[in-house]
BALUMDO-693741 format. One record per atom (N, C-alpha, C): residue in one letter; x, y, z. Coordinates in steps of 0.02 Angstrom, whole numbers, plus 32768, in hexadecimal, padded with zeros to 4 digits. Example, Ala and Ser with C-alpha at 12.3 -4.5 7.8 and 13.67 -1.06 7.14 Angstrom:
BEGIN
A82947EE48186A82677F1F8186A82947F5B8186S82827F908162S82AC7FCB8165S82858002818A
***
This chain:
BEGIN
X106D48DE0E7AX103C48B30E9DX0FF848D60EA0X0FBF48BA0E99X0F7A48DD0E96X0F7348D10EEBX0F5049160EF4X0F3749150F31X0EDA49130F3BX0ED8491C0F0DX0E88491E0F0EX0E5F48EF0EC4X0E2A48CC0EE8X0DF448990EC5X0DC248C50EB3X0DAF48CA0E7CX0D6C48FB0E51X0D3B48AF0E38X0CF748C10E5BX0CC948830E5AX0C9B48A40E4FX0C8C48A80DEBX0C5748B40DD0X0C0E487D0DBAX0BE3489E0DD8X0BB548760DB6X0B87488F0D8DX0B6948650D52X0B41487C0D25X0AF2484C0D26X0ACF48710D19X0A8F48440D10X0A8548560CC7X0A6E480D0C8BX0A4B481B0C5CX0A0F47FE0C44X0A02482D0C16X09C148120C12X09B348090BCFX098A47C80BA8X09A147970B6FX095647870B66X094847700B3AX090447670B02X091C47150AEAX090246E80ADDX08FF46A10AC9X08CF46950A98X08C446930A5EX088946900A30X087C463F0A1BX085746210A2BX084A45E109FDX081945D309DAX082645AB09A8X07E0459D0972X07C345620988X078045590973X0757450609A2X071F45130963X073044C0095DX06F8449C0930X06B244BA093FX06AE44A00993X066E44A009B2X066B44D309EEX065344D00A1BX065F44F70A63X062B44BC0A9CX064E449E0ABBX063B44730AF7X065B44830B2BX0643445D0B4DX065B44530B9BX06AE44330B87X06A7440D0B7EX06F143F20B7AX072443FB0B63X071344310B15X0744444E0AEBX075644890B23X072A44B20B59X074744E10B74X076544D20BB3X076444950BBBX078644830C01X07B844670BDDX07D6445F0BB9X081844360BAAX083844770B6AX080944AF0B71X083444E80B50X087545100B6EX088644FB0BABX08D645170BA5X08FE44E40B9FX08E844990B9EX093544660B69X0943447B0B2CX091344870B17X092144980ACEX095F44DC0AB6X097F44C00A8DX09BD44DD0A7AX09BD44F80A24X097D45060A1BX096D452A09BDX0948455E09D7X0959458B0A02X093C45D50A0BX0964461309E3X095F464009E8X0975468209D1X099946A20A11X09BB46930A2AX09D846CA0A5BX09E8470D0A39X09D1474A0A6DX09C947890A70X09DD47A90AB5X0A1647EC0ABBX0A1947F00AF1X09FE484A0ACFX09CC484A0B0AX09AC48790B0CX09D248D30B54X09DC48C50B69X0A0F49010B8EX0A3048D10BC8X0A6F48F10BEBX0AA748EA0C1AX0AAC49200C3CX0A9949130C82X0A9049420CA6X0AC649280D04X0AF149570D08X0B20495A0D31X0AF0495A0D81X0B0149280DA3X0ADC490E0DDFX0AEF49510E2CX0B3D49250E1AX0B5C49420E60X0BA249380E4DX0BD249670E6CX0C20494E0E79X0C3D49500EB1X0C6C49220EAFX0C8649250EEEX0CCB490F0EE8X0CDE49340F29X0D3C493E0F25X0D6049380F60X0D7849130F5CX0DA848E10F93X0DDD48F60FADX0DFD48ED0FD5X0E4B49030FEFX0E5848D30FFDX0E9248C40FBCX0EC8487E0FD6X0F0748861000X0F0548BD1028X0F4448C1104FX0F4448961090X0F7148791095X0F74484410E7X0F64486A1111X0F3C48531132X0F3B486F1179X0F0748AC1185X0EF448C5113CX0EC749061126X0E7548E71135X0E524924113FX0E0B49031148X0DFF491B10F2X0DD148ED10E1X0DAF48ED10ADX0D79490B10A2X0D8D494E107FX0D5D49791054X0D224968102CX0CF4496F1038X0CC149640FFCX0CA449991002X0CA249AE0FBAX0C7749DF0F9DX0C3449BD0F65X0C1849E20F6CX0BCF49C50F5BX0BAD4A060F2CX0B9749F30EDBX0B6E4A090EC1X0B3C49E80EB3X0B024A040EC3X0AB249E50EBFX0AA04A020E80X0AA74A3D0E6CX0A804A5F0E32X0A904A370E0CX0A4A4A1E0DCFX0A5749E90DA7X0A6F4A0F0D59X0A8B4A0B0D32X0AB74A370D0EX0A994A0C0CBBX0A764A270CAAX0A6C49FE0C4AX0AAA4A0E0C24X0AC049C30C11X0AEC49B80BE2X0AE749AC0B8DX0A9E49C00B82X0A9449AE0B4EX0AA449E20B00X0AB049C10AC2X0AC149E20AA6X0A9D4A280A8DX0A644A360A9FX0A444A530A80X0A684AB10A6EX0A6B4AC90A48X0A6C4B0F0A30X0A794B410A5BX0A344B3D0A96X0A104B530A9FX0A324B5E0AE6X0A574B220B17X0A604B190B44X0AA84B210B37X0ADC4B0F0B07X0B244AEE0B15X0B404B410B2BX0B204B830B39X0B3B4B9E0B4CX0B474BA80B89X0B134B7E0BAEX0B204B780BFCX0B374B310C18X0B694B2A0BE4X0B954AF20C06X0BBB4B0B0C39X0BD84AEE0C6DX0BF44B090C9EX0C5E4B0E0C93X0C4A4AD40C8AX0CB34ABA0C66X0CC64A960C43X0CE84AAE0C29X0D1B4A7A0BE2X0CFF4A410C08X0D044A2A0C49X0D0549CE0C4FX0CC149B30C42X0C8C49CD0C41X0C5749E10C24X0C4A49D20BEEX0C6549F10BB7X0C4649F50B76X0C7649C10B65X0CBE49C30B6AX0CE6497B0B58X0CA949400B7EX0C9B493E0BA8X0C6F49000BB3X0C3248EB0B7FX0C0F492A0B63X0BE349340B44X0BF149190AFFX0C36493A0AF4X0C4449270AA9X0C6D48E10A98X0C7948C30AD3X0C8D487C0AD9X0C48484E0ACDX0C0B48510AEAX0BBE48430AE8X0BB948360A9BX0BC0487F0A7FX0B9D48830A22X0BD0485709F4X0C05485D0A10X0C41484809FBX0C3C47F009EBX0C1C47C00A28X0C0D47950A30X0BD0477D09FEX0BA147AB09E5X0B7647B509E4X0B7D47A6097CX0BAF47CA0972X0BAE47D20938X0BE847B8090CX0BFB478C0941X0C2947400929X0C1D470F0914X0C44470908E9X0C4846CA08B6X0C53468608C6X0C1A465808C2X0C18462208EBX0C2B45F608ABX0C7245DA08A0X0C8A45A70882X0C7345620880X0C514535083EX0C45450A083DX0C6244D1085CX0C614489085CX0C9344590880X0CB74448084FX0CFC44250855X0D05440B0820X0CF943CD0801X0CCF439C081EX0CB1435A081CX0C5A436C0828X0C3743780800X0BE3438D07F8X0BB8437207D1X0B76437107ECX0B49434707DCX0B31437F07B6X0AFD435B0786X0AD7437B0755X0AC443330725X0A9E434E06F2X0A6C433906A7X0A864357066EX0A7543410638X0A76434705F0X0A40433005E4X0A27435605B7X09E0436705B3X09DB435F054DX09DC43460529X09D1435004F4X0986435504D1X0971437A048DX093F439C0488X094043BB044EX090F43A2041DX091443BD03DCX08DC43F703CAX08E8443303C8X08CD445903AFX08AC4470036CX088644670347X087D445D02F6X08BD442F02CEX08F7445602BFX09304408029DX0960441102CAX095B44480306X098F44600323X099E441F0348X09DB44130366X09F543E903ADX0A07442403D6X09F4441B041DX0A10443D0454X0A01441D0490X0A52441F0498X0A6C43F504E4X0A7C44210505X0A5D4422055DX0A4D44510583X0A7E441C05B5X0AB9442C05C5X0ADA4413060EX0ADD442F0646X0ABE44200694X0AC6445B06B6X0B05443306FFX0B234469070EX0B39444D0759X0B1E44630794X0B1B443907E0X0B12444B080AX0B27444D0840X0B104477086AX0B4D447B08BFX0B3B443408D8X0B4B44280907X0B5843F80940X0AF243D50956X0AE944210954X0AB3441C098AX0A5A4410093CX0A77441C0914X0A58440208C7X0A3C445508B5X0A54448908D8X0A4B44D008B3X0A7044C60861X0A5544D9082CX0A7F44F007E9X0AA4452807EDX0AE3451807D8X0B1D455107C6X0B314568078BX0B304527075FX0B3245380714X0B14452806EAX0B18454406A5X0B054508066FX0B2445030638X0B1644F10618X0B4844F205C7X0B1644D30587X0B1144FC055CX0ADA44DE051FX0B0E44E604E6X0AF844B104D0X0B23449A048AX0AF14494044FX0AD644A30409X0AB944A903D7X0AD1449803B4X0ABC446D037FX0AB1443F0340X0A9F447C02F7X0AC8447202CAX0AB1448E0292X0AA244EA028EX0AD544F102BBX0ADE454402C9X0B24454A02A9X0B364594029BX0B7745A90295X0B9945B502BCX0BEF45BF02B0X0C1645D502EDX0C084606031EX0BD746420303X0BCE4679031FX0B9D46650353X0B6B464A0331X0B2146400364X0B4B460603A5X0B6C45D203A9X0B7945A703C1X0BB545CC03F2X0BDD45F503DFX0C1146260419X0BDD46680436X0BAB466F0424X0B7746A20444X0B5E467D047BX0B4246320474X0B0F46160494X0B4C45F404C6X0B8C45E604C6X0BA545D004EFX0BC946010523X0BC746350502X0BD84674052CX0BA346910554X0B5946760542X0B27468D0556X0B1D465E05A4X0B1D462E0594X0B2B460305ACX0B5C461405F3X0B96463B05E4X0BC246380612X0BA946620649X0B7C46A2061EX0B7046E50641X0B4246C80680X0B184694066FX0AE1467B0695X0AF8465806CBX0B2C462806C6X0B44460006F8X0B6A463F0730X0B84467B0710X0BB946970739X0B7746C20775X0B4446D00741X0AFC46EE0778X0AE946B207A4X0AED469F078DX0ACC465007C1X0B0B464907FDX0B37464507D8X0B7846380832X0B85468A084AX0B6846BD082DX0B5D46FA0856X0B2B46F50889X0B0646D50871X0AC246E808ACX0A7346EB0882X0A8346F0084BX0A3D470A080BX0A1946D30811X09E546C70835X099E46AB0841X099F46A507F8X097F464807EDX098B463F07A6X093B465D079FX090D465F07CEX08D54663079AX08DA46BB0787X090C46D607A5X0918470C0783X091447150724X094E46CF0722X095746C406DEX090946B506B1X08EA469406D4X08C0466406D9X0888469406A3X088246C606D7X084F470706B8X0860472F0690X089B472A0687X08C347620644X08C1473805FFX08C446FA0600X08CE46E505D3X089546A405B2X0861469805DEX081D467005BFX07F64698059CX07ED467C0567X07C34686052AX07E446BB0509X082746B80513X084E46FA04E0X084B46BB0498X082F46EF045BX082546D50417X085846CA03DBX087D46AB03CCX0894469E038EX08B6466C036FX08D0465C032EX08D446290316X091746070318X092045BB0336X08EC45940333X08A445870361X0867456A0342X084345680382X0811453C0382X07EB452E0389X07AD44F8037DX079C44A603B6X079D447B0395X0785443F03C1X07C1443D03D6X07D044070418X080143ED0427X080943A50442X0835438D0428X08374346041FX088443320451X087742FD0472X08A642DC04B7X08A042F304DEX086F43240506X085F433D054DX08234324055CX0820430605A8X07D542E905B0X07B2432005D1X07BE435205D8X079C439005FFX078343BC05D0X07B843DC058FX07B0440B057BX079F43EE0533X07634400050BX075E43FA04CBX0764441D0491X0759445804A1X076B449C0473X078E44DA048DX07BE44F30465X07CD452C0488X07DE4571044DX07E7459D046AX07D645DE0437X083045F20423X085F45E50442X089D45E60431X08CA45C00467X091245A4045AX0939457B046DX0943459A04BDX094145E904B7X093F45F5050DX08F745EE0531X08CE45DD0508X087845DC0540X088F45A2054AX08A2456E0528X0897451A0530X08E245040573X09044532055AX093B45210582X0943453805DCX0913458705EAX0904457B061EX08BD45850628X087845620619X084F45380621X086E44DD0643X089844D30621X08BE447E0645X08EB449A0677X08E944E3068FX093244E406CEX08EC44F60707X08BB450806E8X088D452D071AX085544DF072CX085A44BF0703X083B447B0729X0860444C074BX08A244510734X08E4442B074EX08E8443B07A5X08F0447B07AAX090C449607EAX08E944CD07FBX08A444D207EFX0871451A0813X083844EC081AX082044BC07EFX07E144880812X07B744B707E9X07B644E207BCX0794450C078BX075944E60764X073244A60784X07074499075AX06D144D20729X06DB44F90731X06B5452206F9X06D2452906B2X070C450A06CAX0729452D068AX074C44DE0652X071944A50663X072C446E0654X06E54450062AX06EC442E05FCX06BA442305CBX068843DD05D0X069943C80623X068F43730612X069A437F065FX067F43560678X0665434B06CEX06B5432C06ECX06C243510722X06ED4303075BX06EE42C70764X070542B3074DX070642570756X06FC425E07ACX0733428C07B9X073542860818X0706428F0831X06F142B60821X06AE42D90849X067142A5083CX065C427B0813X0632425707F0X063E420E081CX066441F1082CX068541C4085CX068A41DF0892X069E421108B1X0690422508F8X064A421A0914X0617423B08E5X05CB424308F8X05B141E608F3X05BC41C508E1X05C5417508D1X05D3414B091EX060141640919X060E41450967X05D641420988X05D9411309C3X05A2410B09FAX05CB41250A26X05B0410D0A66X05DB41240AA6X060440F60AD8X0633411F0AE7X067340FE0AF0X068041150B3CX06A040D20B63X06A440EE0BBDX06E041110BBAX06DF413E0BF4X070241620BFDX075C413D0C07X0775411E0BFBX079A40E60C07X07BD40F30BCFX078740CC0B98X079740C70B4EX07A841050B2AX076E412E0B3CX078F41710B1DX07DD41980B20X07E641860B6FX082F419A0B7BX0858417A0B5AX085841420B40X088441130B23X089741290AF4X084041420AC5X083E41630A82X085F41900A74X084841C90AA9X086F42140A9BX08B3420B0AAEX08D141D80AD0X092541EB0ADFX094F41AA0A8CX0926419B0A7FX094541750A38X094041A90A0FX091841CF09FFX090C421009D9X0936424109EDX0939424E0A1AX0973426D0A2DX09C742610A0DX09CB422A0A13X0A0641F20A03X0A04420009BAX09E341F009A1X09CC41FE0959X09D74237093FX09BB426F0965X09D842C10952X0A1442E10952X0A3642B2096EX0A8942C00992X0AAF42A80969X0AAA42670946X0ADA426108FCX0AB7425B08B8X0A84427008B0X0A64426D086AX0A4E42CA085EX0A4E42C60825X0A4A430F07E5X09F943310804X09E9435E081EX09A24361083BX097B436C07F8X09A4439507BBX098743A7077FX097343690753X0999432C075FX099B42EC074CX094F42DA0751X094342C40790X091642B007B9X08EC42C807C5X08EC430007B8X08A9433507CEX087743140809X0847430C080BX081542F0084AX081B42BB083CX083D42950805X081B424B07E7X084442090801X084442190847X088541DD086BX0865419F0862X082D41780875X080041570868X080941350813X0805416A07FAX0817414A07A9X085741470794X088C417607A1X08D2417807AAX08F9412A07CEX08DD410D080BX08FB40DA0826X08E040B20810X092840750817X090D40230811X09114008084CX08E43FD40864X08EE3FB808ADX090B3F7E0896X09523F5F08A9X09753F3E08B2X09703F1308DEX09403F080920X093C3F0B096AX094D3EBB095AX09053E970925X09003E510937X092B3E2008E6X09533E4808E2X09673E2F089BX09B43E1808C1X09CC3DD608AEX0A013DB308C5X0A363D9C0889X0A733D9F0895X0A933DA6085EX0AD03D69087BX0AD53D42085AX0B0D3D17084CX0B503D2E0827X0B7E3D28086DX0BBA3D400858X0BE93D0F083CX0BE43CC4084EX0C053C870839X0C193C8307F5X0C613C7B07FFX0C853C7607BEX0C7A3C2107AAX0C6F3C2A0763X0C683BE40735X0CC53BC70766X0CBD3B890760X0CD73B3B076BX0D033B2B0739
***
């Protein structure tokens, strides 16, 4: 039978990174709904403990540590950890940290097709729940067995960094404007017109898809071009707007759609349909 309750507490402390089109008033007041940040936990530091006596009838012990104790991994410090329960806590943290977040097995995503000089390349990607990318898969036209089990293996290496944790624009910067053949104009993308090899073009369309990377796009936003269009709208209407958009973000491909909901939807609202079977 345990006779005694051990009541640890930890305080941590965590970093949230987000990217913004713009910087307003409103994008920063409605910046902690937002759920496309970078979580970072920056150190874990031991509060207080305290320890109980569960015996009947016993008065109850508490012991109390105030000294605040850093749990963080650093080099520098893990020698003044205090106890195994400690660093097991610590290494449960990184542990969490550096887990493999499994795709769904029912996921949204695009197919993207795109001709490179005579090349074909079909870029498929999947995504979590919340419209983060997890994978992708590219398939090539008029390649050999070798190049086509490289690029699908390549392929694999990328999706498995992506459900690790690998910030795609990580990828993003390793691999734009890397040079070789095939390469030139590109034909079936309305963003991208030329690209210098099958990986600039392939994430140039993941970095406008899902980073909002207009720099790296050859031809203006439809969205953005229709946003500025609009007049002004009561506060009423707008709510209406943003929670249909919302609605909208929750079962459609975000890489699909990119900003372009407006051009993406059909309004159905006043169109009436006869269901009456012929006589």
């Amino acid at each position: 039978m345990a006779k005694y309750l051990v009541e640890t507490y930890y305080n941590c402390s965590f970093k949230v990174t987000h990217y913004l089109d713009e910087v307003n008033e409103k994008e920063l007041t409605n910046l902690e709904k937002r759920d496309d940040g970078k979580f970072e936990i920056i150190n874990v530091k031991l509060d207080n403990r305290k320890t109980k006596s569960l015996e009947k009838g016993g008065i109850n012990k508490v012991q109390k540590e105030t000294k605040q104790t850093d749990l963080t991994s650093d080099k520098s410090k893990t020698g003044n950890l205090p106890k195994n329960g400690e660093e097991n806590f610590v290494k449960k943290i990184h542990d969490s940290i550096n887990k493999r977040f499994g795709m769904p097995d029912r996921r949204k995503g695009y197919i993207q097709k795109a001709t490179i000089g005579d090349h074909k390349v079909y870029l498929h990607t999947g995504e979590y729940e919340d419209g983060k990318i997890g994978e992708i898969f590219i398939d090539t036209s008029k390649e050999g067995e070798l190049v086509k089990a490289l690029m699908n293996n390549f392929a694999i290496a990328i999706s498995l960094g992506l459900q690790y944790g690998v910030p795609l624009d990580e990828f993003v910067s390793a691999y734009v404007d890397t040079k070789f053949e095939p390469s030139g104009k590109v034909y079936g993308n309305d963003r991208i017109l030329s690209a210098t090899s099958i990986l600039d073009y392939i994430f140039r369309e993941l970095a406008i898809s899902y980073l909002n990377r207009e720099d790296l796009a050859h031809t203006p936003s439809i969205g953005a071009n229709l946003d500025k269009s609009k007049g002004s709208k009561s506060e009423e209407t707008e709510d209406e707007h943003n929670q249909f958009l919302k609605i909208v973000k929750d079962i459609t491909s975000k890489g699909f759609v990119r900003n372009n909901y407006q051009k993406k939807l059909v309004d159905l609202s006043d169109i009436r349909i006869n269901l009456k079977g012929k006589k």
